[in-house]
py3Dmol code that shows the C-alpha trace and the ligand (Angstrom):
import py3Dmol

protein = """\
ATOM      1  CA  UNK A   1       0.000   0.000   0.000  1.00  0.00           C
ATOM      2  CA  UNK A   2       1.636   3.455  -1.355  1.00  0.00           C
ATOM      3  CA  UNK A   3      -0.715   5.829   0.181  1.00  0.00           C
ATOM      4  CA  UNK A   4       0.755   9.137   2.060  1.00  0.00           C
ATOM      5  CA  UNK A   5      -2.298   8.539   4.955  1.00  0.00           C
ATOM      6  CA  UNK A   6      -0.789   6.054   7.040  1.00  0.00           C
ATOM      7  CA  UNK A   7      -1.438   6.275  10.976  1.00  0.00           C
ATOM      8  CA  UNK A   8      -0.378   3.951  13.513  1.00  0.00           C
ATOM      9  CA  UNK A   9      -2.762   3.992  16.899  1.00  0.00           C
ATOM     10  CA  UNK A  10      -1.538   2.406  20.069  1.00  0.00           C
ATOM     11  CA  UNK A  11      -4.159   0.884  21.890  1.00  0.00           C
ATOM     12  CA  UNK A  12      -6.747   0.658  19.355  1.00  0.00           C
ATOM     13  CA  UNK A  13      -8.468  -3.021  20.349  1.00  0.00           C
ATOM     14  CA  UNK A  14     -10.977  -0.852  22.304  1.00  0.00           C
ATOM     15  CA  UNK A  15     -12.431   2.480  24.003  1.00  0.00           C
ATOM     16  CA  UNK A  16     -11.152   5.603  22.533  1.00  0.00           C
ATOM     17  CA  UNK A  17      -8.397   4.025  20.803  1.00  0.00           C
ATOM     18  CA  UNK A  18     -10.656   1.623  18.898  1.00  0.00           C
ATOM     19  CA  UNK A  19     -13.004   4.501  17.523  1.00  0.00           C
ATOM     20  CA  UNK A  20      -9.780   6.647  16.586  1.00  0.00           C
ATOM     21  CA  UNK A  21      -8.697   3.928  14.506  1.00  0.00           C
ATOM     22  CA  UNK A  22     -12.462   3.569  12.753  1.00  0.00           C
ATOM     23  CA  UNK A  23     -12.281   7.220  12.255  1.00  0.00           C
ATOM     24  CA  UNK A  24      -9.298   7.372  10.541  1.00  0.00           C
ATOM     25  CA  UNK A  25      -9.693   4.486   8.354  1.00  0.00           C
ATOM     26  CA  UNK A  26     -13.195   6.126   7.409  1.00  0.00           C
ATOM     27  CA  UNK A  27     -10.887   9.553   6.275  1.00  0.00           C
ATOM     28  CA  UNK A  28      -8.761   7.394   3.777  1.00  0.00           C
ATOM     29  CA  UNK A  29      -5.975   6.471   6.151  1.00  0.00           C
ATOM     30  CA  UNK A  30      -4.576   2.786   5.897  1.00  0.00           C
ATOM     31  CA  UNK A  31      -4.652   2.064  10.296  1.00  0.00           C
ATOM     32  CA  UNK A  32      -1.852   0.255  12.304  1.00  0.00           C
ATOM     33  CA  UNK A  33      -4.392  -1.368  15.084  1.00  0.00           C
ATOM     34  CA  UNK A  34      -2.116  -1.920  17.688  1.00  0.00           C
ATOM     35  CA  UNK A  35      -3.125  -3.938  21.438  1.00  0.00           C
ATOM     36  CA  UNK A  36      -1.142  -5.943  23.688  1.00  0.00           C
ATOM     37  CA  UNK A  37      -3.311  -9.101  25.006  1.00  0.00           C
ATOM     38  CA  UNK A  38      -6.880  -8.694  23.411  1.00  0.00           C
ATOM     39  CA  UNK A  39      -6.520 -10.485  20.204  1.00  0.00           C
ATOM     40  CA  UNK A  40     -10.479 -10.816  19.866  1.00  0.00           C
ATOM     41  CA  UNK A  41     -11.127  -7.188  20.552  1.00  0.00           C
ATOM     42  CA  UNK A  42      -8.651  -6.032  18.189  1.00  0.00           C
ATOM     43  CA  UNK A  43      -9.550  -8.388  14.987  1.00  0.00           C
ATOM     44  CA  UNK A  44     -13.226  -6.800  15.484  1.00  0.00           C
ATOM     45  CA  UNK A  45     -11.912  -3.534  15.078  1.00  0.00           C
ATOM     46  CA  UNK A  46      -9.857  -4.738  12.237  1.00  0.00           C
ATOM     47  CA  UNK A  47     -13.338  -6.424  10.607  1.00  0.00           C
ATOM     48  CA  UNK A  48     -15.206  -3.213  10.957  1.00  0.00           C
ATOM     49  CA  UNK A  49     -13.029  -1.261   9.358  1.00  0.00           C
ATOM     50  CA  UNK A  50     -12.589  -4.078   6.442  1.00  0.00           C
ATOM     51  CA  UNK A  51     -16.320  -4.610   5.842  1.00  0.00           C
ATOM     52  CA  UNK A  52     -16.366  -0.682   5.522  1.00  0.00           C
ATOM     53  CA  UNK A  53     -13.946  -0.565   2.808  1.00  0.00           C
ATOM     54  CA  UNK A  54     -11.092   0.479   4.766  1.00  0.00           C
ATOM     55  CA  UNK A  55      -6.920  -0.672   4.713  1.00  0.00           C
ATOM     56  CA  UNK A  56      -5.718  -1.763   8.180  1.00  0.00           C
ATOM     57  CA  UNK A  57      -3.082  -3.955   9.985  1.00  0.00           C
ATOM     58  CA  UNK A  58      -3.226  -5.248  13.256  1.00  0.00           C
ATOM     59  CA  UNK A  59      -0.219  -5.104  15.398  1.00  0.00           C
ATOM     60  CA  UNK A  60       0.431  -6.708  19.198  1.00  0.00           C
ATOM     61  CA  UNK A  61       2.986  -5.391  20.601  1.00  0.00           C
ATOM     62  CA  UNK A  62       3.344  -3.819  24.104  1.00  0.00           C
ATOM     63  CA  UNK A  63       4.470  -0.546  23.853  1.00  0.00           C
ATOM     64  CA  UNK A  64       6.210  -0.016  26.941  1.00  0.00           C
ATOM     65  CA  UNK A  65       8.968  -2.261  25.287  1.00  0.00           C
ATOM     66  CA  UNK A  66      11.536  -0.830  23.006  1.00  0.00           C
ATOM     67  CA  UNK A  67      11.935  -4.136  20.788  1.00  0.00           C
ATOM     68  CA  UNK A  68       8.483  -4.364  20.561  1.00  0.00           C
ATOM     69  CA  UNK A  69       7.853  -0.976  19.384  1.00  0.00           C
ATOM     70  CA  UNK A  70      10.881  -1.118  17.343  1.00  0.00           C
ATOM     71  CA  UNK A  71       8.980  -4.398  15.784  1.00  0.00           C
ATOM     72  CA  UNK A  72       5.807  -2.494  15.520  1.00  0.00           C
ATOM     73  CA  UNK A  73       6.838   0.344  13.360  1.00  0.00           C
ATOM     74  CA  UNK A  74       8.963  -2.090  11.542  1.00  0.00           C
ATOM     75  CA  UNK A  75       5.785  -3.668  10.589  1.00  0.00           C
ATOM     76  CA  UNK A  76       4.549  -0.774   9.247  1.00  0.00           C
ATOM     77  CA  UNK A  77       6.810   0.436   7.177  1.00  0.00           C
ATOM     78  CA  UNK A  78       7.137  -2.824   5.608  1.00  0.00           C
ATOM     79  CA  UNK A  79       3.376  -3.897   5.153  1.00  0.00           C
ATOM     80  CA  UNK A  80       1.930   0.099   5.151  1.00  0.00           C
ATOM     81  CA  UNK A  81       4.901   2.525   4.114  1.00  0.00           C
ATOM     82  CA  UNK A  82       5.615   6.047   5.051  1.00  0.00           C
ATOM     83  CA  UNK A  83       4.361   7.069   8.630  1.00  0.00           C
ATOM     84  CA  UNK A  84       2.361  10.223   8.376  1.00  0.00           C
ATOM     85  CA  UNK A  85       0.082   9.785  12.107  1.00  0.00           C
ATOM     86  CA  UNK A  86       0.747   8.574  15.276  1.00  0.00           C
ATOM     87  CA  UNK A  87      -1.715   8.360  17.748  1.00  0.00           C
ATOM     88  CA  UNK A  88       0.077   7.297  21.530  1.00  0.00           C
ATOM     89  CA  UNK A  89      -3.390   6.292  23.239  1.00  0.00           C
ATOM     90  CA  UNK A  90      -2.361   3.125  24.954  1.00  0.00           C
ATOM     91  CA  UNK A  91      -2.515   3.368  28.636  1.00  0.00           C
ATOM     92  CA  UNK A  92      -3.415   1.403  31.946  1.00  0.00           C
ATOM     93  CA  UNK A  93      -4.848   2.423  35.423  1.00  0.00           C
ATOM     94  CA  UNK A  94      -4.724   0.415  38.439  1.00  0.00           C
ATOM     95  CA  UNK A  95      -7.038   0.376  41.414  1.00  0.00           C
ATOM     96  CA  UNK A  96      -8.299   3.089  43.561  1.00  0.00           C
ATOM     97  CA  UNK A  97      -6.355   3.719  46.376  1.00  0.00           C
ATOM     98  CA  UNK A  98      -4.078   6.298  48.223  1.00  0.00           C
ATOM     99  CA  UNK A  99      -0.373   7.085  46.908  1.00  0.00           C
ATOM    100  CA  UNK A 100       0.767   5.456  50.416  1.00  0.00           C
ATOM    101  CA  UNK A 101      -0.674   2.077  49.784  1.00  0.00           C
ATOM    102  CA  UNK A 102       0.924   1.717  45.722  1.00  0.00           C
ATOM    103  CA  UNK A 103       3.853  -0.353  45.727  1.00  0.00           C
ATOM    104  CA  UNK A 104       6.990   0.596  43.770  1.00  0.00           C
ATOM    105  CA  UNK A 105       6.650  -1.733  41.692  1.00  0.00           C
ATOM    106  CA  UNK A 106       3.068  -0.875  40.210  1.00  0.00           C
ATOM    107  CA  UNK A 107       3.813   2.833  40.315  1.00  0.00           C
ATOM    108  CA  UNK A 108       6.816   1.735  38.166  1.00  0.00           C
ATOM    109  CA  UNK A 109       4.397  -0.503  35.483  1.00  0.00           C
ATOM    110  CA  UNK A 110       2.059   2.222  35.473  1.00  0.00           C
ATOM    111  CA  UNK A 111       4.782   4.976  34.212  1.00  0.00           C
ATOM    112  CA  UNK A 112       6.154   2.169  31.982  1.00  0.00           C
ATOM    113  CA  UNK A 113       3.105   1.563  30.136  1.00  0.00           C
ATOM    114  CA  UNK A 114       1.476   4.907  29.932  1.00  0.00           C
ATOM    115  CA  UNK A 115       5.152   7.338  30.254  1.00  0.00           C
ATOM    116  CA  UNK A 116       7.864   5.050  28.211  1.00  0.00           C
ATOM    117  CA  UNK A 117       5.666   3.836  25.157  1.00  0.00           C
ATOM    118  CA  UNK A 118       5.047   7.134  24.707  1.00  0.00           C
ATOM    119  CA  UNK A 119       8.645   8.886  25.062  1.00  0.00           C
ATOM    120  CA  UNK A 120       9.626   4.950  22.438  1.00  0.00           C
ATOM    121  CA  UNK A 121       6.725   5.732  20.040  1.00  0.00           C
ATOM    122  CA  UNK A 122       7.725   9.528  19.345  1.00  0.00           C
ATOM    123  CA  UNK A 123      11.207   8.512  18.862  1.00  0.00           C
ATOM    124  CA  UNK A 124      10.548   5.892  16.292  1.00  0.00           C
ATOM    125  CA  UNK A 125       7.861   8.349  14.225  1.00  0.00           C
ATOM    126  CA  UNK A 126      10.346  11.389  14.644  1.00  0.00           C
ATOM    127  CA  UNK A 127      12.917   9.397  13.233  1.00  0.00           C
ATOM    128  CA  UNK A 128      10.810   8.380  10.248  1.00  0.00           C
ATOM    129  CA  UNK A 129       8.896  11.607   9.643  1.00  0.00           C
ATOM    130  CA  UNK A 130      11.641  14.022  10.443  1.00  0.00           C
ATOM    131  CA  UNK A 131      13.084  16.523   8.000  1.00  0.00           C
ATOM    132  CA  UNK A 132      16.648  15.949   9.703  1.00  0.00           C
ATOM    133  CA  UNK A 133      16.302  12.051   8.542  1.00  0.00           C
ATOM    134  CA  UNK A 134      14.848  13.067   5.242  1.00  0.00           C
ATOM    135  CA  UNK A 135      11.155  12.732   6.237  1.00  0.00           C
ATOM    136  CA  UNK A 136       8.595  14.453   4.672  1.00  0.00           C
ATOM    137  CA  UNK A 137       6.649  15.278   8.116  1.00  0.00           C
ATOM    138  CA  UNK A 138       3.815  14.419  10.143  1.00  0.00           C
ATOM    139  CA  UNK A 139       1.983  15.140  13.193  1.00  0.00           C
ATOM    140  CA  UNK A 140       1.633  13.176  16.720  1.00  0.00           C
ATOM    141  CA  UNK A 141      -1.299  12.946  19.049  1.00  0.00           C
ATOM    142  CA  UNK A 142      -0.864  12.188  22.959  1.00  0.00           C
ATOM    143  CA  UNK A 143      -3.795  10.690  24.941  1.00  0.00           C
ATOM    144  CA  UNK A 144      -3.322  12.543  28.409  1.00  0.00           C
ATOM    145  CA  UNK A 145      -5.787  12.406  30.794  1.00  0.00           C
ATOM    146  CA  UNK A 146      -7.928  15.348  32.799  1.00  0.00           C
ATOM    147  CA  UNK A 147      -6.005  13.540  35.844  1.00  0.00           C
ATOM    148  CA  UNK A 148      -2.681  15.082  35.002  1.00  0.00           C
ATOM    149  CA  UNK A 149      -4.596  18.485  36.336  1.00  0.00           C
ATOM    150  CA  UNK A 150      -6.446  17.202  38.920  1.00  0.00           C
ATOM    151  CA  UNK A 151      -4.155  15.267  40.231  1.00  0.00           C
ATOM    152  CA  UNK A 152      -6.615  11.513  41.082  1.00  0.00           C
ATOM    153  CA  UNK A 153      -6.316  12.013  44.779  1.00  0.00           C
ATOM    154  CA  UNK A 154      -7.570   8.958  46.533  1.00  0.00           C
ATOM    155  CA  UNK A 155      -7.895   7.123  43.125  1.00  0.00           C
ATOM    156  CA  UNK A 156      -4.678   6.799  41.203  1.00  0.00           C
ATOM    157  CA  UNK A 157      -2.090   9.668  41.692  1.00  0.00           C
ATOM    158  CA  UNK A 158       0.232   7.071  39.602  1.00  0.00           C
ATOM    159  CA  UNK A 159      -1.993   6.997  36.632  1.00  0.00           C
ATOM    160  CA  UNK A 160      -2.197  10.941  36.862  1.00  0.00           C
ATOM    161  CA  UNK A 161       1.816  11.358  37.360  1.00  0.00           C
ATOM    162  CA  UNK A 162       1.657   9.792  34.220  1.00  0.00           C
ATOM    163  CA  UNK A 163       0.067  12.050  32.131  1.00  0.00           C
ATOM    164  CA  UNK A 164       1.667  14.967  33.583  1.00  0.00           C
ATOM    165  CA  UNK A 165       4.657  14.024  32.361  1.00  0.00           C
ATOM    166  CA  UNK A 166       3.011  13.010  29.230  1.00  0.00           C
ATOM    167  CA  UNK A 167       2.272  17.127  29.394  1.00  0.00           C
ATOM    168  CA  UNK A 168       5.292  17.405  29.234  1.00  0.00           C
ATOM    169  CA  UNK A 169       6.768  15.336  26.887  1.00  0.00           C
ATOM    170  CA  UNK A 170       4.179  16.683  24.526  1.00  0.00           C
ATOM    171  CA  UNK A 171       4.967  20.466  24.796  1.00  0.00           C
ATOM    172  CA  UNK A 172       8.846  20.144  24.797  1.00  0.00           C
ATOM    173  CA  UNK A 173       8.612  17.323  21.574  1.00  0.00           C
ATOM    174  CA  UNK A 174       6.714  19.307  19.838  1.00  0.00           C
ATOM    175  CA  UNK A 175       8.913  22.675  20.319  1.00  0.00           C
ATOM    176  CA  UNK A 176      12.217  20.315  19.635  1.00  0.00           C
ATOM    177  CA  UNK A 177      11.002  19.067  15.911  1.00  0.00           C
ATOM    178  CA  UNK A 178       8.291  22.008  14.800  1.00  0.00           C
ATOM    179  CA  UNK A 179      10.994  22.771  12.275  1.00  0.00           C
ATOM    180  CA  UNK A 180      11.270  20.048  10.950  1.00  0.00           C
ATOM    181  CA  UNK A 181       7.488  19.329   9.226  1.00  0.00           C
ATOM    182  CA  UNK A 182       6.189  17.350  12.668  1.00  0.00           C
ATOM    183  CA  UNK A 183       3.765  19.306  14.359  1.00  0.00           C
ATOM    184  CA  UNK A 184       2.576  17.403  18.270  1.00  0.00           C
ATOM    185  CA  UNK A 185      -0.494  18.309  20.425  1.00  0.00           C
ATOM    186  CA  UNK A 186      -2.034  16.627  22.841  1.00  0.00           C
ATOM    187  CA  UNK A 187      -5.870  15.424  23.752  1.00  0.00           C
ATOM    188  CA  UNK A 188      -7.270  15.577  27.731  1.00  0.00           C
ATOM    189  CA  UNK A 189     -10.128  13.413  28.380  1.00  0.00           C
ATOM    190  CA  UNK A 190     -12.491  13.521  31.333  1.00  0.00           C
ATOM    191  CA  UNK A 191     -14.951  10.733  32.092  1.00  0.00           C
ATOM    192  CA  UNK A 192     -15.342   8.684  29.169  1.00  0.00           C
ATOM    193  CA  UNK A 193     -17.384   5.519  28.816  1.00  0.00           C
ATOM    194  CA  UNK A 194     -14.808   2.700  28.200  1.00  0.00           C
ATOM    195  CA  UNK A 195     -13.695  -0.255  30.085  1.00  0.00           C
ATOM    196  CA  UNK A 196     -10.771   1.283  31.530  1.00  0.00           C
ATOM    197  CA  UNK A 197     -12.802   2.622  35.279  1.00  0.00           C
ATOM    198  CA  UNK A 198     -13.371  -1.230  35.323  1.00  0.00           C
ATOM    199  CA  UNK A 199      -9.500  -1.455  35.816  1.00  0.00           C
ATOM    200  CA  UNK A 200      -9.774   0.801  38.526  1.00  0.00           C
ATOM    201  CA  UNK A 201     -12.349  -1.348  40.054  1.00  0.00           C
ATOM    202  CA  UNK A 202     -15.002   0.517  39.416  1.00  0.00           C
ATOM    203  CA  UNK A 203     -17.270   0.254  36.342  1.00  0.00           C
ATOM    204  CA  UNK A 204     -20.023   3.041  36.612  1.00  0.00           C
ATOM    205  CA  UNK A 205     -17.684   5.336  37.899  1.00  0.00           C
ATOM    206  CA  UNK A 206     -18.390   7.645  34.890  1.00  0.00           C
ATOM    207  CA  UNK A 207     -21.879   7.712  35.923  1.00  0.00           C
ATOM    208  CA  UNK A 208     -21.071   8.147  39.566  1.00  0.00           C
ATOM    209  CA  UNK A 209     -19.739  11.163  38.849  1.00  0.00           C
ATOM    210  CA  UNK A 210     -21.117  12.270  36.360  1.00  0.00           C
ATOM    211  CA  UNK A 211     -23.646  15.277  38.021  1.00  0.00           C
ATOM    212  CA  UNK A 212     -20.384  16.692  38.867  1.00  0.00           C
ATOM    213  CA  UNK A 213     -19.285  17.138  35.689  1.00  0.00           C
ATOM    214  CA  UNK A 214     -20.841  20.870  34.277  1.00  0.00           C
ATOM    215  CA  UNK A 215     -22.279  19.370  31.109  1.00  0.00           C
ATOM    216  CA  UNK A 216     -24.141  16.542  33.281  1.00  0.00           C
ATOM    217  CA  UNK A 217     -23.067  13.917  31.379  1.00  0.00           C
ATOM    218  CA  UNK A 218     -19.887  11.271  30.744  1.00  0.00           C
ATOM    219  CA  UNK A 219     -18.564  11.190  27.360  1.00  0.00           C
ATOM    220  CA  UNK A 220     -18.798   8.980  24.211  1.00  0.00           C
ATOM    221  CA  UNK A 221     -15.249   7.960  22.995  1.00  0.00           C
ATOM    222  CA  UNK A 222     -16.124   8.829  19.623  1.00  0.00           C
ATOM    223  CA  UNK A 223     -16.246  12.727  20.835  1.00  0.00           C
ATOM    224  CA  UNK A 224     -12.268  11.889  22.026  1.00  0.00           C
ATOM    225  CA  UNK A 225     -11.605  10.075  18.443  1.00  0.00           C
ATOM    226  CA  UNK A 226     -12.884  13.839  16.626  1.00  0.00           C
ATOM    227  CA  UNK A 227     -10.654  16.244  18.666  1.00  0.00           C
ATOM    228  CA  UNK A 228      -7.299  13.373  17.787  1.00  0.00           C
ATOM    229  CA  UNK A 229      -8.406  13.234  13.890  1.00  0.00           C
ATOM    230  CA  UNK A 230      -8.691  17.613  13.591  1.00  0.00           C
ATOM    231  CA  UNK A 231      -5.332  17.797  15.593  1.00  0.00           C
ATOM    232  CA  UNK A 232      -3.665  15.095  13.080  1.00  0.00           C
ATOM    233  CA  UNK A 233      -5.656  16.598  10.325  1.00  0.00           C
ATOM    234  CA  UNK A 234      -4.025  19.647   8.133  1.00  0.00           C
ATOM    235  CA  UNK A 235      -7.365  21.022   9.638  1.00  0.00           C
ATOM    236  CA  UNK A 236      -5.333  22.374  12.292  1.00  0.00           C
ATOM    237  CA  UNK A 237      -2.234  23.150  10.339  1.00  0.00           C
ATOM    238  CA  UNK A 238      -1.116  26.233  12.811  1.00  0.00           C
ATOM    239  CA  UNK A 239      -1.495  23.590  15.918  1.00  0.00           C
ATOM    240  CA  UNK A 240       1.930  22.573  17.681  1.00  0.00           C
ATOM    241  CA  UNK A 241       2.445  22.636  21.188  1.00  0.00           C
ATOM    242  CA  UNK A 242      -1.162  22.577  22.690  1.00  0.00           C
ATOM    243  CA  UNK A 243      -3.723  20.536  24.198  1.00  0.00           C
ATOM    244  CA  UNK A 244      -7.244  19.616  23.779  1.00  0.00           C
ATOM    245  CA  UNK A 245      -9.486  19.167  26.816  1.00  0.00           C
ATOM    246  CA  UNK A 246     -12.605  16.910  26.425  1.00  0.00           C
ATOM    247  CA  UNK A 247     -13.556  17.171  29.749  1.00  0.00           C
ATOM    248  CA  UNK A 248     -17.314  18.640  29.615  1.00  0.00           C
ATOM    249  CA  UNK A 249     -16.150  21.447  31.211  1.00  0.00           C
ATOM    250  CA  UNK A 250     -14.405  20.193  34.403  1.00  0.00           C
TER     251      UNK A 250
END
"""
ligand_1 = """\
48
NAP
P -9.211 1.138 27.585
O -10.622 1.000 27.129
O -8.809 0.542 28.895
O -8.259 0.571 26.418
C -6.875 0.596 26.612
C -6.187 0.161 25.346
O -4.769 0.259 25.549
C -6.475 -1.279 24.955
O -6.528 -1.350 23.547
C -5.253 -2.036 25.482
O -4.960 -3.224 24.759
C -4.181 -0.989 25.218
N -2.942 -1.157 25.984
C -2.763 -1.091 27.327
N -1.461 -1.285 27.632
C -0.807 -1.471 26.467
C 0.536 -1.725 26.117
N 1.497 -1.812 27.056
N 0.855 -1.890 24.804
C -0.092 -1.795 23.855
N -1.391 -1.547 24.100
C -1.749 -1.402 25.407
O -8.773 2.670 27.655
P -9.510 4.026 27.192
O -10.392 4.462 28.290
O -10.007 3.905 25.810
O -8.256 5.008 27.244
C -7.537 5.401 26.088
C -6.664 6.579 26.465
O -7.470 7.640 26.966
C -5.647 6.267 27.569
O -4.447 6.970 27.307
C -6.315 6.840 28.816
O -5.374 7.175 29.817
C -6.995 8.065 28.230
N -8.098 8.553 29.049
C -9.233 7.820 29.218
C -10.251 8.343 30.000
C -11.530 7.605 30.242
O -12.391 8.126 30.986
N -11.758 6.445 29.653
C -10.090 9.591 30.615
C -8.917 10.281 30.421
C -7.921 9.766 29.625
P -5.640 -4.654 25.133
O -7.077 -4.578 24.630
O -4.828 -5.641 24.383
O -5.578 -4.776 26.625
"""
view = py3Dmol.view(width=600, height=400)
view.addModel(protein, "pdb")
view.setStyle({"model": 0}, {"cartoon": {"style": "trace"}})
view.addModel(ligand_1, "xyz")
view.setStyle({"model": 1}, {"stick": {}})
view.zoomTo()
view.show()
């Protein structure tokens, strides 16, 4: 396949990262679907997208590993081509709880999975859409979380750690390449409707909460999959450097 719309999305087998890969295969772009356990999750996605027409691959590969991520984009330039999109979604969350009763060791998976695979993935699409390595651009999309503002006390101040720094890795990446044809933003979600609160041992947490939020409701994570296509999209060619919040108001 030799088209210039090629997007890999980590954690596509479900949630917000299965309806960003749907979303971009219905715009023209040939999808990397990429999980790390759900094999059955991620061929649906994959079957959707085929019955609709669309070009996609599926890749599992965990992401917080850098021969597995070297594997993954290795896949796509082979079976897809030229990287234009990457989409860093994949993440994990843990149980509630209070900071003093995480162990090291989980605090350390949690910044592993959602921290590293992100810092791997933009190194391995900089390096392929980069005008210092001859690369003819493209833009990057980080999945941060509301949390990294708030904080997640008494839930998961691990999980929200996490996408502070993954703040921060967005704003100074995107400063470091902007002159070379990459542009990088990020996306904050609030409460979303996916199976990740069930991770966190709590299912209807979304609609717990959700009379807190100001727009009264949780939201759909096709209204997360719409603010990641505009910022990859030439739509929002001036865009570098900034963040999206899809956090009904909170
Ligand atoms: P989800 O439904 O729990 O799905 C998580 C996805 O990430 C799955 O496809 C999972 O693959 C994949 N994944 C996890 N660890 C991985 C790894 N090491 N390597 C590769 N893939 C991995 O999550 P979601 O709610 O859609 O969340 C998507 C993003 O939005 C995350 O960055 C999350 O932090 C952010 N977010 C979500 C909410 C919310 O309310 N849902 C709010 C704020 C931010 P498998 O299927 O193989 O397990």
């Amino acid at each position: 396949m030799n088209s210039n719309k090629i997007a890999v999305i980590t954690g596509a087998s479900r949630g917000i990262g299965a309806d960003t890969a749907k979303l971009f295969a219905r715009k023209g772009y040939a999808v990397c679907i990429n999980d790390v356990s759900n094999d059955v999750a991620a061929e649906s996605v994959k079957d959707e997208i085929l019955q609709d027409g669309g070009h996609c691959i599926t890749v599992k590969a965990d992401v917080s590993v850098a021969s597995e991520v070297k594997r993954l984009f290795e896949t796509v330039d082979r079976e897809l081509g030229c990287l234009s999109v990457l989409v860093n979604n994949a993440a994990i969350l843990k149980t509630q709880c209070r900071l003093d009763e995480i162990s090291e060791e989980r605090f350390d998976r949690v910044l592993k999975a959602n921290v590293m695979s992100c810092f791997l993935c933009c190194k391995e699409a900089v390096k392929r859409m980069s005008a210092k390595y001859n690369g003819t651009g493209g833009t990057i999309v980080n999945v941060s979380s509301g949390a990294a503002r708030s904080g997640s006390p008494n839930e998961y101040i691990d999980y929200a750690a996490s996408k502070g720094a993954v703040d921060t890795l967005t704003r100074g990446l995107s400063l470091e390449v902007a002159a070379e044809g990459i542009r990088g933003n990020g996306v904050r979600p609030g409460f979303i409707y996916t199976d990740m609160h069930a991770s966190g041992g709590e299912p209807n947490r979304v609609d717990r909460l959700k009379e807190k939020i100001p727009m009264q409701r949780g939201g759909q994570p096709g209204e997360v999959a719409e603010a990641i296509y505009w910022l990859a999209s030439d739509n929002s060619s001036y865009a570098t450097g900034t963040f999206i919040d899809l956090t009904g108001g909170l």
